[in-house]
VMD Tcl script that builds the backbone (N, CA, C; Angstrom):
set m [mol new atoms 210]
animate dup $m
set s [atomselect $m all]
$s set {name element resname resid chain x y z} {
  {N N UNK 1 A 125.557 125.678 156.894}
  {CA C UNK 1 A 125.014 126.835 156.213}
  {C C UNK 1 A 126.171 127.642 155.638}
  {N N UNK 2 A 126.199 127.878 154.029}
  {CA C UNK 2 A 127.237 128.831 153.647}
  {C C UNK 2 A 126.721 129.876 153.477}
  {N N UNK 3 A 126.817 130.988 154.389}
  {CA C UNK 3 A 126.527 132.081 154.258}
  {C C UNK 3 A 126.824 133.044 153.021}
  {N N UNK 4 A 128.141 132.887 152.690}
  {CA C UNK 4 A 128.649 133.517 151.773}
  {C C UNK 4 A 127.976 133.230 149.966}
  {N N UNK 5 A 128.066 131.994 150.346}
  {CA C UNK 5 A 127.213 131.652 148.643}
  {C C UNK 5 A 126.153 132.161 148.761}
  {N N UNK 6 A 124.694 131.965 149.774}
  {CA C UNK 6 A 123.742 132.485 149.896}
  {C C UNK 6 A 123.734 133.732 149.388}
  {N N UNK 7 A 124.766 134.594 149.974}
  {CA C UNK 7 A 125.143 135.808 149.510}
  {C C UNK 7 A 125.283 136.378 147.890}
  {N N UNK 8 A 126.261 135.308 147.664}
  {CA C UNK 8 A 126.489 135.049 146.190}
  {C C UNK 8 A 125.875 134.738 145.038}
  {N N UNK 9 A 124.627 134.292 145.657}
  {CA C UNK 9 A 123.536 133.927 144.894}
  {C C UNK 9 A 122.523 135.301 144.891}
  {N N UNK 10 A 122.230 136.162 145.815}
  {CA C UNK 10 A 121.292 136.674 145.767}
  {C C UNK 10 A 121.990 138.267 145.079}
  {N N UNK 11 A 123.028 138.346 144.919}
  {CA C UNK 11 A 123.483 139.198 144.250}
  {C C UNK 11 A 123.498 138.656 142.612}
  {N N UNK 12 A 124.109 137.081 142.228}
  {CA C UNK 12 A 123.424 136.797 141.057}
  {C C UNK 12 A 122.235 137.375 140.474}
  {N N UNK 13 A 121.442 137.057 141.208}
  {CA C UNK 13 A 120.155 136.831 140.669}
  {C C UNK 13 A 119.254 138.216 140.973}
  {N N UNK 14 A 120.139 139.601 141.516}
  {CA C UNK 14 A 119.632 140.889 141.852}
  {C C UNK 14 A 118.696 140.496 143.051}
  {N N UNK 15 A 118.881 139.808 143.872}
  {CA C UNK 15 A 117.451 140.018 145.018}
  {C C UNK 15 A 118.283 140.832 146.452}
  {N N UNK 16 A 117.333 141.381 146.831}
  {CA C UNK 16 A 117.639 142.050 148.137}
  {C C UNK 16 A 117.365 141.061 149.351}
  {N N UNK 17 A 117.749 141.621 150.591}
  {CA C UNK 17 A 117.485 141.299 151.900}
  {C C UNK 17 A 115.935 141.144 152.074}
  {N N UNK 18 A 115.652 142.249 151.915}
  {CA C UNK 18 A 114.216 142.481 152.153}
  {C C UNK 18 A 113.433 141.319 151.212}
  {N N UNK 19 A 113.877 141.434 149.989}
  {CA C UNK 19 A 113.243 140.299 149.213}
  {C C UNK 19 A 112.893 139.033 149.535}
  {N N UNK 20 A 114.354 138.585 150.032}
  {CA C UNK 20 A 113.837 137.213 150.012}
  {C C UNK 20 A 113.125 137.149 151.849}
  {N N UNK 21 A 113.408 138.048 152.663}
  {CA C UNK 21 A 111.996 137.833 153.658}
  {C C UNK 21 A 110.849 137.850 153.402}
  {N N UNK 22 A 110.734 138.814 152.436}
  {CA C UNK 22 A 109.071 139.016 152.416}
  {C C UNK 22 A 108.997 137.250 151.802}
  {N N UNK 23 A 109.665 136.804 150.896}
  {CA C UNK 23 A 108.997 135.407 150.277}
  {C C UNK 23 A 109.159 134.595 150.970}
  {N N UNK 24 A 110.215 134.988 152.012}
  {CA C UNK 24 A 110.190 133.399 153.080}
  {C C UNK 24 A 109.239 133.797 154.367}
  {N N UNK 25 A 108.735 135.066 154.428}
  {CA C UNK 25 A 108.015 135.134 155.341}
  {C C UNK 25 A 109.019 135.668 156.989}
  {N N UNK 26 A 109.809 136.264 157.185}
  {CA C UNK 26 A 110.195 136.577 158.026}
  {C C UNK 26 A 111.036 137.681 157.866}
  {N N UNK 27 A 111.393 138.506 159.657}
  {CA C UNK 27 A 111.530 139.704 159.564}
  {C C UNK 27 A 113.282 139.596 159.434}
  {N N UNK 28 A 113.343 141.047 158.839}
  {CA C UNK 28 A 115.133 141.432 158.623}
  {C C UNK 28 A 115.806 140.592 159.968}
  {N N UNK 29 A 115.750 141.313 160.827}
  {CA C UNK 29 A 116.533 140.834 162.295}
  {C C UNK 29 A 116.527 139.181 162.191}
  {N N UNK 30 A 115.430 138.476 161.650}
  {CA C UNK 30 A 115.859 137.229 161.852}
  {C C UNK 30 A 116.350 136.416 160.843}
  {N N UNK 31 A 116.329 137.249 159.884}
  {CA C UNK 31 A 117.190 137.049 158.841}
  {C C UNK 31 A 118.914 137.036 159.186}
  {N N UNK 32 A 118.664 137.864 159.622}
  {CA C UNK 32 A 120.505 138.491 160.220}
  {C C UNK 32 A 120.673 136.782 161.741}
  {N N UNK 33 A 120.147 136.590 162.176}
  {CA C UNK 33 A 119.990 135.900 163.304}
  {C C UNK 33 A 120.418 134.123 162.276}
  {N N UNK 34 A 119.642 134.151 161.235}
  {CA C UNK 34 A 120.269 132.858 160.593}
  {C C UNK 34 A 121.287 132.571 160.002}
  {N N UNK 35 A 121.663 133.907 159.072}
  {CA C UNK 35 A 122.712 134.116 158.914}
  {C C UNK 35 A 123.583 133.581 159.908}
  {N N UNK 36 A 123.520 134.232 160.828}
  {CA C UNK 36 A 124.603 134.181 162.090}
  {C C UNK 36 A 124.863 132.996 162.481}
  {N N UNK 37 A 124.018 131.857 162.664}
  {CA C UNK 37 A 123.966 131.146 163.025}
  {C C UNK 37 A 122.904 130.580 164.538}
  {N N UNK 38 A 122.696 131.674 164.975}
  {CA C UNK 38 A 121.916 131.962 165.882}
  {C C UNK 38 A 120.704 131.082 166.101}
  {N N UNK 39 A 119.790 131.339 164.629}
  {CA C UNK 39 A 118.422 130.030 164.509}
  {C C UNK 39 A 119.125 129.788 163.176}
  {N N UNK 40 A 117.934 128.357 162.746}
  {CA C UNK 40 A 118.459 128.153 161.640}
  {C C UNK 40 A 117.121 127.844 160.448}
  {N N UNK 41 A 117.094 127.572 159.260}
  {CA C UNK 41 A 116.032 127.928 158.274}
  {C C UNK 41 A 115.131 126.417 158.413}
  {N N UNK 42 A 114.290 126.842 158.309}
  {CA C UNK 42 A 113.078 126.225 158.208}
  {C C UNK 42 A 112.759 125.394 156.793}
  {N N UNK 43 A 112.453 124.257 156.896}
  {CA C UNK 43 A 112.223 123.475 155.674}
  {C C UNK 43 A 111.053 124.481 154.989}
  {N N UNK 44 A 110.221 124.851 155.039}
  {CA C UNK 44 A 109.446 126.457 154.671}
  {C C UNK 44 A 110.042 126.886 154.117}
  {N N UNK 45 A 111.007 127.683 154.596}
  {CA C UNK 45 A 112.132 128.998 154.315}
  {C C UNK 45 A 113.028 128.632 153.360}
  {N N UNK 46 A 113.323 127.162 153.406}
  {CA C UNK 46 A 114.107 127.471 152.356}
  {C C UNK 46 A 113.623 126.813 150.975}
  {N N UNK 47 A 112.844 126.446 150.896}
  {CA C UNK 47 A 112.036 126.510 149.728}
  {C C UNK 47 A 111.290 127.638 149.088}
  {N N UNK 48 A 111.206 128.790 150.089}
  {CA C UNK 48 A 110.825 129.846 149.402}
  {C C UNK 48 A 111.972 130.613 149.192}
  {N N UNK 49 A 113.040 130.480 149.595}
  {CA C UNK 49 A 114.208 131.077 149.191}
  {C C UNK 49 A 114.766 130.220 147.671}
  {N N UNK 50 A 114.770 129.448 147.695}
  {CA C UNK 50 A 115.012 128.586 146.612}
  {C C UNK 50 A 113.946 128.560 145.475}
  {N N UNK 51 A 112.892 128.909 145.884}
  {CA C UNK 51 A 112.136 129.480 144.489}
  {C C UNK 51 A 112.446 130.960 144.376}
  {N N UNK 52 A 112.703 131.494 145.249}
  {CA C UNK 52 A 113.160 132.886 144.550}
  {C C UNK 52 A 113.928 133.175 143.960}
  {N N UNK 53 A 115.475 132.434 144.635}
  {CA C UNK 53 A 116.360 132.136 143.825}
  {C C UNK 53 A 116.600 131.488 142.468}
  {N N UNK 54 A 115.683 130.912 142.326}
  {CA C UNK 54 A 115.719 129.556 141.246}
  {C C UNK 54 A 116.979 128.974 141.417}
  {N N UNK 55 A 117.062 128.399 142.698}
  {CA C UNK 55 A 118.361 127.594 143.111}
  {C C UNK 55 A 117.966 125.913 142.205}
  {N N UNK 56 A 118.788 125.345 141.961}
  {CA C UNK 56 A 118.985 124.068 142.038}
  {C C UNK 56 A 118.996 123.490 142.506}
  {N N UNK 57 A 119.158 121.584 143.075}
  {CA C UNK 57 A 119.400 121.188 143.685}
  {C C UNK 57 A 120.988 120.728 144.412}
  {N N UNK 58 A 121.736 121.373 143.444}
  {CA C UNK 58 A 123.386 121.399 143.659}
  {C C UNK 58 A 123.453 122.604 145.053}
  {N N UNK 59 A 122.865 123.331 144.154}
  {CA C UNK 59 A 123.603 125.062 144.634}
  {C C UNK 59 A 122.362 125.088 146.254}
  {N N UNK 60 A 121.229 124.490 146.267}
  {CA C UNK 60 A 120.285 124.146 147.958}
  {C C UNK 60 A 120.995 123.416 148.747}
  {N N UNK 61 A 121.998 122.109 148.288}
  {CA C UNK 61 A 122.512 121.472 149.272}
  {C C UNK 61 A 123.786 122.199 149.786}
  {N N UNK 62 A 124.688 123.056 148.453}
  {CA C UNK 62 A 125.735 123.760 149.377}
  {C C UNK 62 A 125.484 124.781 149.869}
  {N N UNK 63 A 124.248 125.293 150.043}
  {CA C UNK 63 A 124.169 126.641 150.637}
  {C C UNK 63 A 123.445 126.326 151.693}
  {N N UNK 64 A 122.618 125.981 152.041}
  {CA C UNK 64 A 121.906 125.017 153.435}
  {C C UNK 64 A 122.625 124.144 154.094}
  {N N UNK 65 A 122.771 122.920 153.209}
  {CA C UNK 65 A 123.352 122.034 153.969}
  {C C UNK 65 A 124.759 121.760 153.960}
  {N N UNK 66 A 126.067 121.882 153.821}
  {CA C UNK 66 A 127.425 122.429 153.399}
  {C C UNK 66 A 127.853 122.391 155.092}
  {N N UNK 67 A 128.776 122.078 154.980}
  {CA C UNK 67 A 129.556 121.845 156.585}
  {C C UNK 67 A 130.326 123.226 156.963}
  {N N UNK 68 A 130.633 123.727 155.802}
  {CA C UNK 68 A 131.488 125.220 155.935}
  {C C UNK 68 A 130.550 126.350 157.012}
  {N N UNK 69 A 131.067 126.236 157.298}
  {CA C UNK 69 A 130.011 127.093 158.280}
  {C C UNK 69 A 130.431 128.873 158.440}
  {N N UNK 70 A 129.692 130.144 157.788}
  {CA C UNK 70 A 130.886 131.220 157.694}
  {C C UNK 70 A 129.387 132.385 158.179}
}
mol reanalyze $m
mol bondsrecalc $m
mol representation Tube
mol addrep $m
């Protein structure tokens, strides 16, 4: 999980925190919790993050799946 691109992306594209929970369906705190590393995203979750984003399939595999771990 690259946290940081995730990051990088949602400032691209103007979305908030809050945003992309409400579309993936879950609360702030566990937002912060995936981030972290703590849990991790849901084949769900990140398809609704990725339509919010209008991610690609480049920019879904390095931000999900990506070995960098931050």
């Amino acid at each position: 999980m690259n946290a940081k691109e995730l990051k990088a992306e949602m400032i691209r594209k103007d979305k908030s925190v809050d945003q992309l929970c409400a579309a993936a369906g879950f609360s702030r705190s566990a937002w912060f919790r995936k981030l972290g590393g703590e849990s991790e995203f849901t084949q769900g979750e990140i398809q609704a993050i990725r339509r919010e984003l209008e991610l690609d399939d480049r920019q879904t595999m390095l931000i999900f799946f990506s070995p960098v771990v931050s």
